[in-house]
C-alpha positions in Angstrom: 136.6 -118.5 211.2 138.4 -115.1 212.5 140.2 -117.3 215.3 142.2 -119.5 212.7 143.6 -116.2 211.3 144.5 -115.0 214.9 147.1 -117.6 215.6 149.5 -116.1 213.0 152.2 -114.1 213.6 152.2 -111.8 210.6 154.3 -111.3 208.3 157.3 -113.5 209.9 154.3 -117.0 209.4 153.7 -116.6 206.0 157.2 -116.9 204.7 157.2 -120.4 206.6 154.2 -121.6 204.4 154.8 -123.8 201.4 152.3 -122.9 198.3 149.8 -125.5 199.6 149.5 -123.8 202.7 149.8 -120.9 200.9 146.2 -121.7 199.0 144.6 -123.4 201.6 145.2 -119.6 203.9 143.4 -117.7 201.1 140.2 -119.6 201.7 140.8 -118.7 205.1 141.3 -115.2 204.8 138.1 -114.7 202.2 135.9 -116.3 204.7 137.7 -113.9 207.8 136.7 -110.7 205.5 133.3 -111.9 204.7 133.0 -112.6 208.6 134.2 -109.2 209.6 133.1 -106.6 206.6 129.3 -108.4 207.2 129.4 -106.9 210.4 131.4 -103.6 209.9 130.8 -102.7 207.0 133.5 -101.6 204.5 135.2 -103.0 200.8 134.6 -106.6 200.2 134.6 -107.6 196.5 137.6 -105.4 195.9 139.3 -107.2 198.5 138.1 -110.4 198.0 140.0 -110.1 194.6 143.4 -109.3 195.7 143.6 -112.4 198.1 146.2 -114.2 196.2 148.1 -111.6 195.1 147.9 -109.9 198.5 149.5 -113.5 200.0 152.0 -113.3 196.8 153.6 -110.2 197.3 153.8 -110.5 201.1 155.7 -114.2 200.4 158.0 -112.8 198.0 159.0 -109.2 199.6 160.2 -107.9 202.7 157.8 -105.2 204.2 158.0 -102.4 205.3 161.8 -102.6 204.1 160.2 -103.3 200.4 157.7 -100.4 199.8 154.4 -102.1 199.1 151.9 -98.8 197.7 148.3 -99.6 197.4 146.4 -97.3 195.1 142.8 -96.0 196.5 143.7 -98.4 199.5 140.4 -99.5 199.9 141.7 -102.9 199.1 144.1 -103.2 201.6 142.0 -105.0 203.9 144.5 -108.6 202.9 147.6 -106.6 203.5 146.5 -105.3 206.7 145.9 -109.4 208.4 149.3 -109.7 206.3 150.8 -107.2 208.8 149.1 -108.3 211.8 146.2 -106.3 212.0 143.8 -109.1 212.2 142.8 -108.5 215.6 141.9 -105.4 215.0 139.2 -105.8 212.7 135.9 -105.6 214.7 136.7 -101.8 214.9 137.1 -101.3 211.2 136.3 -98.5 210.1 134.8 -97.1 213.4 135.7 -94.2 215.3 139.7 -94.6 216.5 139.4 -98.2 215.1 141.3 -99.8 212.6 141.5 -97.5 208.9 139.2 -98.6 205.5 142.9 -97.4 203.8 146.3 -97.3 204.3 147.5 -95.1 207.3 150.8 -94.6 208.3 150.0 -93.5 212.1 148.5 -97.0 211.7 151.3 -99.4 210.8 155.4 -99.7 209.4 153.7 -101.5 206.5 151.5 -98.5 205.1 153.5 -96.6 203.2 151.0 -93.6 202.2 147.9 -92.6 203.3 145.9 -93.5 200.0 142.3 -92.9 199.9 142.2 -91.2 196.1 142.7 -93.1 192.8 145.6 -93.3 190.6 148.4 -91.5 192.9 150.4 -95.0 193.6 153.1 -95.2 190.8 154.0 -91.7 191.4 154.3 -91.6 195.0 156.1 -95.0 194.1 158.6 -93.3 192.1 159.4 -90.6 194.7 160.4 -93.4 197.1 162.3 -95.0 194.1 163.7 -92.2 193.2 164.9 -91.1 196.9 166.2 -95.0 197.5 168.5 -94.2 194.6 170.4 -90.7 195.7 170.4 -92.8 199.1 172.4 -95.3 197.7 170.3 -97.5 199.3 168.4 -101.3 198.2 164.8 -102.1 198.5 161.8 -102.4 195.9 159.1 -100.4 195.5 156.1 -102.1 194.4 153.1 -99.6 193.9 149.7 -101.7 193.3 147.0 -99.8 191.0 143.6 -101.2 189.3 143.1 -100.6 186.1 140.1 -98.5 186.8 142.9 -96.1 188.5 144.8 -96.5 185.4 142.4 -94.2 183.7 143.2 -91.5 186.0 146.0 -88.8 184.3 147.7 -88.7 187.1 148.7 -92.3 186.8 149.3 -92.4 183.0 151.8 -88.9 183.9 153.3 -91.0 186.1 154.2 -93.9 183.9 155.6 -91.8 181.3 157.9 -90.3 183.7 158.8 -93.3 185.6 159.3 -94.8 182.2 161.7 -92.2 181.5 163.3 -91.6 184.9 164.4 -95.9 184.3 164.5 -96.6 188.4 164.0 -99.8 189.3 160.2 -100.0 190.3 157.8 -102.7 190.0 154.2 -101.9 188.8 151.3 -104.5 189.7 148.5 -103.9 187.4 145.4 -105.8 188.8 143.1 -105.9 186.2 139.5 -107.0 187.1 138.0 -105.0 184.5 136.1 -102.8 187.5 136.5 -99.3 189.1 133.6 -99.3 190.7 131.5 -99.6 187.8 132.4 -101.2 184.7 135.3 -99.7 183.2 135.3 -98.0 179.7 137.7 -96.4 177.2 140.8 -96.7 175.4 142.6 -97.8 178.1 140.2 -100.6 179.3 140.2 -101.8 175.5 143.9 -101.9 175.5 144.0 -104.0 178.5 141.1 -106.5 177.1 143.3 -107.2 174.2 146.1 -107.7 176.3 144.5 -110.2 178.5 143.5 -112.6 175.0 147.6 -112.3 174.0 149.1 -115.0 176.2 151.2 -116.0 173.0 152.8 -112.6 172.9 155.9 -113.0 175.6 156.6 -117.0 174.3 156.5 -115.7 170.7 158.8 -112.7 171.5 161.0 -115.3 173.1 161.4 -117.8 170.8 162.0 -115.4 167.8 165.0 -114.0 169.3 165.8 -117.8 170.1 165.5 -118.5 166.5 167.5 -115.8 165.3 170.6 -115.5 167.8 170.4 -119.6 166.6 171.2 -118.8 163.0 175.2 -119.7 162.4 177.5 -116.3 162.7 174.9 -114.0 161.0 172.7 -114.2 164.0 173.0 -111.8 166.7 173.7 -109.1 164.0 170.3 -110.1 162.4 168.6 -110.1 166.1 169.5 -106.9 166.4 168.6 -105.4 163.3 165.7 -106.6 162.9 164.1 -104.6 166.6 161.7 -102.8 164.0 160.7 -106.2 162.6 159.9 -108.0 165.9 158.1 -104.8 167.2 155.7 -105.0 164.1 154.9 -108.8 165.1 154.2 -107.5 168.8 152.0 -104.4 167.7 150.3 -107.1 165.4 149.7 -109.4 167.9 149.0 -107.1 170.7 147.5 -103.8 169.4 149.8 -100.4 170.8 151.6 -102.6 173.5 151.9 -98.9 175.5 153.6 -100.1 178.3 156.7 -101.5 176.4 156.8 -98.0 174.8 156.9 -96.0 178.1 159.8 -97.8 179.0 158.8 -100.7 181.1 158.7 -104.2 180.9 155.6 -105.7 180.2 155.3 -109.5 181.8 151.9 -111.2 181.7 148.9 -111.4 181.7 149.2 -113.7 184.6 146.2 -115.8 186.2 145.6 -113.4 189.9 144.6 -116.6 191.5 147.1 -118.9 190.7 149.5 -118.8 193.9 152.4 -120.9 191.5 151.6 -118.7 188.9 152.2 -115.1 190.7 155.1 -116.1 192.9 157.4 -117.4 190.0 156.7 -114.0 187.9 157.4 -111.9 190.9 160.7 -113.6 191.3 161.3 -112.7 187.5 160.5 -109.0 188.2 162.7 -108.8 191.2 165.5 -109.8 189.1 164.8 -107.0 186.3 166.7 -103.8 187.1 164.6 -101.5 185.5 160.6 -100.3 185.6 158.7 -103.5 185.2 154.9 -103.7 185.0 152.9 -107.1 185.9 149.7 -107.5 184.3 147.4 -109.5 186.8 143.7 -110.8 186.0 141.4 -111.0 189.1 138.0 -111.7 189.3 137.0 -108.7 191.7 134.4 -110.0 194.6 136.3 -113.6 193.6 135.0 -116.3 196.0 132.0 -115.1 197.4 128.8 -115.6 195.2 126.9 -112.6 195.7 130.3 -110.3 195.2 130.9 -112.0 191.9 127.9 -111.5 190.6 127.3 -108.4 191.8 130.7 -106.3 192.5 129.2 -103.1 192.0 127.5 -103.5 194.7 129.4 -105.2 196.9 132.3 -102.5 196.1 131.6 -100.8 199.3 128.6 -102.0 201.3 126.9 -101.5 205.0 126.6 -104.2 206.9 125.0 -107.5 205.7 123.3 -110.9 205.5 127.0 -113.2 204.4 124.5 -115.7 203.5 121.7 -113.8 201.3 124.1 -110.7 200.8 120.8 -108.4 201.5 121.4 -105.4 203.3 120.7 -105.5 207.3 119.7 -101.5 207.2 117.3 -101.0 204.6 116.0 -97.3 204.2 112.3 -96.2 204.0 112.7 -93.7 202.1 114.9 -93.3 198.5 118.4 -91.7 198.9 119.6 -88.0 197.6 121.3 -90.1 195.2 118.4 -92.1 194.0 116.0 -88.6 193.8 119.4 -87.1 191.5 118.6 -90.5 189.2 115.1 -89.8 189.1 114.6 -85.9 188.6 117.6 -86.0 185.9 115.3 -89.0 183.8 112.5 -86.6 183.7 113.8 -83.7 182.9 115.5 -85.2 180.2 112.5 -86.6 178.4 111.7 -82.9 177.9 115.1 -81.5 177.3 117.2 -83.7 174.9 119.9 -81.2 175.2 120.7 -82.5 179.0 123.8 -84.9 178.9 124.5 -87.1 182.0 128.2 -87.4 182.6 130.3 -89.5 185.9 133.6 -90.2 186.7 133.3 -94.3 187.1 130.1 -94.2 189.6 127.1 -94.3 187.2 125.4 -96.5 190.0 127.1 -94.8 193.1 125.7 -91.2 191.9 121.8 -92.7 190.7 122.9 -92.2 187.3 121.7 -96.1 186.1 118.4 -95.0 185.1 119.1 -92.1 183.4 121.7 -94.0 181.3 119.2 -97.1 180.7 116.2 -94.4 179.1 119.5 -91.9 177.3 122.4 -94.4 176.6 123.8 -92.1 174.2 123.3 -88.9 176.6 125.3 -90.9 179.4 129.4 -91.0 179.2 131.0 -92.6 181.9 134.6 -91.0 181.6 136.4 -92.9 184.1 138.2 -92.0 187.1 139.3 -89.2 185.5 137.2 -86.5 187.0 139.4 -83.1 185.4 138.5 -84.2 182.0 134.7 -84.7 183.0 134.7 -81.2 183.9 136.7 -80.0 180.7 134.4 -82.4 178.7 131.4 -80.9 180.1 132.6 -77.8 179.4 132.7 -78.5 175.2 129.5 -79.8 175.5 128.2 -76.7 177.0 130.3 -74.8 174.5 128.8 -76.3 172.2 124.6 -76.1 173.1 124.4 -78.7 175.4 123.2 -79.2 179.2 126.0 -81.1 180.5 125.2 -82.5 184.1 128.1 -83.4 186.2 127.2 -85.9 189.2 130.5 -86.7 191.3 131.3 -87.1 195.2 132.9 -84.3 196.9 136.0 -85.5 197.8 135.8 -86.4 193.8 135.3 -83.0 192.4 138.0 -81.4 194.3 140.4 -83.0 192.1 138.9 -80.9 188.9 139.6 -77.8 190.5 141.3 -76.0 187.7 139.1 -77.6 185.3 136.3 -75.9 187.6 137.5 -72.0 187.8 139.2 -71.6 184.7 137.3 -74.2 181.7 133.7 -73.8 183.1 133.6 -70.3 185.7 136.0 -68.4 183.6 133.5 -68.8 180.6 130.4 -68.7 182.7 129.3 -72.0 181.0 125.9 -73.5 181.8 127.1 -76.6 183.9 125.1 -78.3 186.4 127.3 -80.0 189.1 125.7 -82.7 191.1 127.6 -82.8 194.6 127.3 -86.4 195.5 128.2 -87.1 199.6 128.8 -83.9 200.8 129.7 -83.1 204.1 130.3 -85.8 207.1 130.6 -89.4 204.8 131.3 -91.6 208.3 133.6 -94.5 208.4 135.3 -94.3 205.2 137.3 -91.1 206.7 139.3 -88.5 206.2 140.4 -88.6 202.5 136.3 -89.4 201.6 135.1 -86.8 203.8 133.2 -83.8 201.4 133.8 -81.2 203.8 135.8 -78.2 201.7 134.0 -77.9 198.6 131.9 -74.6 199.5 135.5 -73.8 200.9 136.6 -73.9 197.3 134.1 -73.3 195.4 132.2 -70.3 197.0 135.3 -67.9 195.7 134.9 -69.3 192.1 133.1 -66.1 190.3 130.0 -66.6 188.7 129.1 -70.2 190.1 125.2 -70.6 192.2 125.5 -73.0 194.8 122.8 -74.4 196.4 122.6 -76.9 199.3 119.0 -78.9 199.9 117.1 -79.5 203.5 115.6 -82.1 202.5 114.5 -84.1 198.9 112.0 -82.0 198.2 113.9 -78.8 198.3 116.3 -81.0 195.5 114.0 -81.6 193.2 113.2 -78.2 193.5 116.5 -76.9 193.1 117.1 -79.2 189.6 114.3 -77.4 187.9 116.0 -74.1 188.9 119.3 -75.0 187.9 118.3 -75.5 184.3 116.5 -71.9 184.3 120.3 -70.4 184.6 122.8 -69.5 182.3 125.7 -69.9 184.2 127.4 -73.1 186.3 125.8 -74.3 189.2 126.2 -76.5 192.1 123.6 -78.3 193.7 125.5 -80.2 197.3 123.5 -82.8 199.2 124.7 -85.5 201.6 124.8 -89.2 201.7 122.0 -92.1 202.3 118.7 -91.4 202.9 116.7 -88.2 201.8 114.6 -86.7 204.8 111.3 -84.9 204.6 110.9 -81.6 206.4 108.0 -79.1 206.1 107.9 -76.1 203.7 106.6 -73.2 202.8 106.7 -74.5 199.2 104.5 -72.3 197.3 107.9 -69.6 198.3 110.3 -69.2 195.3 113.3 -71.6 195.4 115.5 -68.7 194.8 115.4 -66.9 198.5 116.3 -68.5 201.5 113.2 -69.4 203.7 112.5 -68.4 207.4 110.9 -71.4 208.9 110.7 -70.4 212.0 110.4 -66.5 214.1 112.2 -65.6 217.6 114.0 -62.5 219.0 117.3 -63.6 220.8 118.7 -65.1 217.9 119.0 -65.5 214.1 120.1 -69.3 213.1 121.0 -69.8 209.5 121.6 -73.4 208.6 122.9 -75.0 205.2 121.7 -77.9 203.4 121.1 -80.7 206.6 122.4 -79.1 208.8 118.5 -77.0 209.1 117.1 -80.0 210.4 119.3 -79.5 213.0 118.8 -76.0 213.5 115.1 -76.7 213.8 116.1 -79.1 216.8 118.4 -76.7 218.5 115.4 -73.9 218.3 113.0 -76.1 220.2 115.8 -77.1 222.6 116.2 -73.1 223.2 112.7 -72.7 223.7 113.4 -75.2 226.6 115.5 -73.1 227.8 113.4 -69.9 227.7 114.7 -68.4 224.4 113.7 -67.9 220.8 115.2 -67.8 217.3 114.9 -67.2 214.0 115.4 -70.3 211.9 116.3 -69.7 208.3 117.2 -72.4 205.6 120.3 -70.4 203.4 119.8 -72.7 200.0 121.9 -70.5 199.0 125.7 -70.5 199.6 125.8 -68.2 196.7 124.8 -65.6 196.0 123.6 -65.2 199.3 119.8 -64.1 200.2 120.7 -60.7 201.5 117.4 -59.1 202.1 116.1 -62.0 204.5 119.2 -62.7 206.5 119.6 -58.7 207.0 116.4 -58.3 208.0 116.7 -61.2 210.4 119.9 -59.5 212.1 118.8 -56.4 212.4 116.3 -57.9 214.6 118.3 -60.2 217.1 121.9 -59.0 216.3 122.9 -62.2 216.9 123.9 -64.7 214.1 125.0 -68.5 214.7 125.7 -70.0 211.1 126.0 -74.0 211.3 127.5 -76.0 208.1 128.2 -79.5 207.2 131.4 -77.9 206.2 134.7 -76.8 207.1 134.2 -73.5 209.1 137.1 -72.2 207.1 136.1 -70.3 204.2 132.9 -72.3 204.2 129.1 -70.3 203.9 130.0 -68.8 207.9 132.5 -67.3 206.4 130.8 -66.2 203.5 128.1 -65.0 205.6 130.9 -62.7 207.3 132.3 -60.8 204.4 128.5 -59.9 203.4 128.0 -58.2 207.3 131.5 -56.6 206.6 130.1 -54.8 203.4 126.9 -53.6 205.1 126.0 -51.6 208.3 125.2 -54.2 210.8 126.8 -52.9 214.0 126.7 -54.3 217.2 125.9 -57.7 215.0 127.7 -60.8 216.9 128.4 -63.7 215.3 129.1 -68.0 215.7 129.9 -69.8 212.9 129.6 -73.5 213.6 131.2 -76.1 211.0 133.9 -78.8 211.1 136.9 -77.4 212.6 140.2 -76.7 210.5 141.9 -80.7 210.6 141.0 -83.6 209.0 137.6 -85.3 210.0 138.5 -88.4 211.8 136.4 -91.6 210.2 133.5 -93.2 212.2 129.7 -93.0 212.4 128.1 -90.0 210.9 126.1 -89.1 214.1 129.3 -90.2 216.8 131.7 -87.7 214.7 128.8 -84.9 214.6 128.6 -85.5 218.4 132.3 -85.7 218.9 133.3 -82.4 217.2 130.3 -80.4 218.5 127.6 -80.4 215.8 125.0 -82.9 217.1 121.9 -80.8 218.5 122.5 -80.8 222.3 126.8 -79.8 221.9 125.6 -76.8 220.0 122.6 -75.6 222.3 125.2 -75.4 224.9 127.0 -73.1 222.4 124.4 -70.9 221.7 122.9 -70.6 224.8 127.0 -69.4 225.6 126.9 -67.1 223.0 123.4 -65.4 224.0 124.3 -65.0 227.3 127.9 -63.3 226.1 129.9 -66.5 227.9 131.3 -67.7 224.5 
């Protein structure tokens, strides 16, 4: 299947195509993606859905001249063999292969390196904007879902864009998905908008009608705006668009080639913001996808036929264990609410919603009002639990310090995928949030070893009266041993040497645990202790610990910059700990490159044997 795509020459081929050839490469393309991401891993059902409109807006506009913008970018997988990056794609997603999103290192044709919902129109009007005091003449096309379209930063941007009146040209694909079901005002608006076909003919012909009527006419047409705006809002509910100052065109079928070409070529022509309403079918053409597209939103590799899975853990994810614990405690608290920012299933959240439907809200993506939200609810009595990834949460960091710390408001953040993510990259990566949040007064943070110690750490988080984060990484929940009859509120010393005090965070212990028997190896000892605690930190045990080996190496799934190292450091500054050397071992300060988790841990240093070498340096006084 991949070679038929291969004899291309993208973009220059497609504009040869007539729109029979045009339909008949779709087919080929969903089969390429189901070929490739099967193997790889990656986005399939959100860019299965965008076939058609991928091939449309490649046909009709010139890239990179015209400034295509995908929003997220995780469905840019159709644009990218649009661009001639076909050949690339047994490397997707892996280490220096070919980008999961948008990068513009990568090609002409990516225009922003997207990896974060609801950004497009706005970056979209800054390159509108600057083609305008240029002089110069191109369109700008910035593509959102409308799961992105519940994101403030999008609706800001429509209502200046709206304003601003640059040409633009907004494609809404609506497929009714974020990555879970979407819900709210703005998915209900859409809904409505999708049943009002009649709306643009009806608009059409009453001004027809009017302008028709013998030398009264166009003074009536005019006149009567008010009156034709009433039939619209009566026939299509709060038509918002239209009021921010674009033109509304559509719905329009998103897999009908005919159908999106000839309404493209009527936006072109408009000189002002337009915004096209398309209807996809997200996962469209591929069975399992359809029927499924939550879970086939973004997927490890699989069985194309049977759509199972080809890694299949043993035992349940953080994730799952999150689900599970949050379910039982709230059979026994019914002030606990469950809230998530469009990934009830991503974050384990399903279960909890089927037993407590009206203790779950899914808020969209729109993670700085899921903060602010939880924060009334706690304001108000309640035991609002916040379960988001990392690379999410960072985006509520206002709504963090100054609606939940400031107030010292009993709100339990679920840290979803922190640390090292793999091969989705550099925008998903969750490795700054003890960065940021460790100098937020008043918030506990607490980071797992294994999913025991979360389950642990839940029931603890409920006993305070203050926020608290609870990190913990992605996939599959190890077991290590414990000394679990110790309280969950000191760290824990799992292991006793002399040369050397090693203070691990959240997964990162079971690697300490390795590194200790590979110093043993080489004829040296260490203490082992598992922090929990970013903050506040367990002062009596790590003192104690230093005092005895007066050396400390600190390793983190985290940037080393302003991370628990760090942390760590300003606590030795404020006590007498003289003579006291330190390593701090995290990700280094730049951006996380995307690949397999346990290549990039290798590559940067982090894997057992790189930092052994390191410590044994720094023991010996070579490092």
């Amino acid at each position: 299947m991949a070679k038929k795509l291969l004899k291309y020459d993208f973009p220059s081929d497609l504009k040869k195509m007539t729109v029979k050839e045009l339909e008949l490469l779709t087919y080929d393309i969903r089969d390429f993606l189901i070929e490739k991401v099967s193997k790889m891993g990656g986005h399939i059902a959100s860019n299965l859905g965008v076939v058609e409109l991928t091939v449309a807006l490649h046909y009709i506009f010139d890239s990179p001249r015209d400034k295509i913008i995908w929003d997220v970018g995780h469905q840019s997988y159709v644009h990218k063999i649009l661009t001639g990056r076909a050949n690339r794609f047994d490397g997707l997603r892996a280490l220096d292969g070919l980008s999961g999103f948008p990068k513009r290192n990568e090609s002409e044709h990516d225009m922003h390196d997207s990896g974060h919902a609801s950004t497009s129109i706005s970056i979209a009007m800054g390159y509108a904007t600057a083609r305008d005091l240029k002089g110069e003449d191109y369109n700008v096309i910035p593509v959102i879902g409308d799961g992105a379209l519940t994101g403030g930063v999008a609706l800001e941007a429509l209502n200046s864009a709206g304003t601003a009146g640059s040409k633009m040209i907004v494609v809404l694909n609506d497929n009714e998905m974020s990555i879970d079901q979407n819900n709210g005002s703005i998915s209900q608006h859409l809904a409505k908008l999708r049943s009002s076909h009649k709306y643009l003919e009806f608009k059409k012909q009453l001004k027809k009608t009017l302008k028709g009527i013998p030398r009264v006419g166009e003074g009536i047409c005019s006149s009567m705006e008010h009156i034709r705006d009433s039939v619209k809002y009566a026939i299509v509910p709060g038509a918002i668009f239209e009021e921010l100052g674009f033109k509304y065109l559509g719905p329009v079928d998103g897999h009908n080639i005919q159908d999106l070409l000839d309404i493209l070529n009527i936006a072109k022509m408009i000189d002002e913001p337009v915004l096209i309403h398309v209807v996809t079918k997200k996962g469209k053409g591929y069975r399992n996808a359809e029927t499924n597209p939550s879970k086939f939103h973004g997927v490890s590799p699989f069985d194309p036929t049977t759509g199972n899975p080809l890694i299949k853990y043993e035992n349940p994810t953080y994730s799952t264990i999150v689900g599970n614990k949050l379910t039982q405690l709230a059979i026994e608290n019914p002030k606990i609410i469950a809230i998530s920012a469009a990934m009830i299933d991503a974050t384990g959240l399903r279960k909890f919603q089927e037993k407590f439907p009206e203790r779950t809200f899914d808020v969209g993506i729109a993670e700085q009002h899921a903060v602010a939200f939880a924060a009334g609810l706690a304001l108000s009595g309640y035991r609002p639990v916040v379960a988001i990834y990392s690379t999410f949460l960072q985006r509520s960091y206002d709504q963090l310090l100054a609606d939940v710390c400031l107030q010292n408001l009993p709100v339990v953040f679920m840290v979803d995928r922190a640390g090292n993510v793999g091969s989705d990259g550099e925008t998903h990566h969750g490795v700054f949030d003890l960065s940021y949040l460790s100098h937020m007064p008043g918030m506990t943070i607490m980071s797992p070893k294994d999913g025991k110690e979360l389950v642990r750490m839940m029931d603890y988080a409920f006993t305070l009266e203050g926020p608290c984060v609870i990190r913990y990484p992605r996939g599959e929940a190890i077991e290590l041993s414990s000394s679990e009859n110790q309280s969950i509120n000191t760290s824990e010393l799992l292991k006793e040497g002399n040369d050397v005090s090693i203070i691990a965070v959240g997964k990162m212990v079971k690697t300490a645990l390795e590194v200790s028997d590979l110093l043993e190896q080489s004829g040296y000892s260490a203490d082992v202790i598992n922090a929990r605690f970013i903050k506040p930190l367990d002062k009596d045990t790590i003192l104690a610990s230093v005092k005895k080996t007066k050396r400390i190496v600190t390793i983190e799934d985290n940037s080393v910059i302003g991370g628990f190292g760090s942390n760590l450091l300003s606590l030795l500054s404020s006590v007498n700990t003289e003579g006291v050397k330190t390593l701090c071992l995290g990700w280094p300060d730049k951006f996380v490159k995307q690949g397999d988790t346990e290549e990039l841990f290798k590559l940067y240093g982090l894997d057992p044997l790189s930092i052994l070498e390191r410590v044994c340096n720094f023991i010996e006084g070579k490092a």
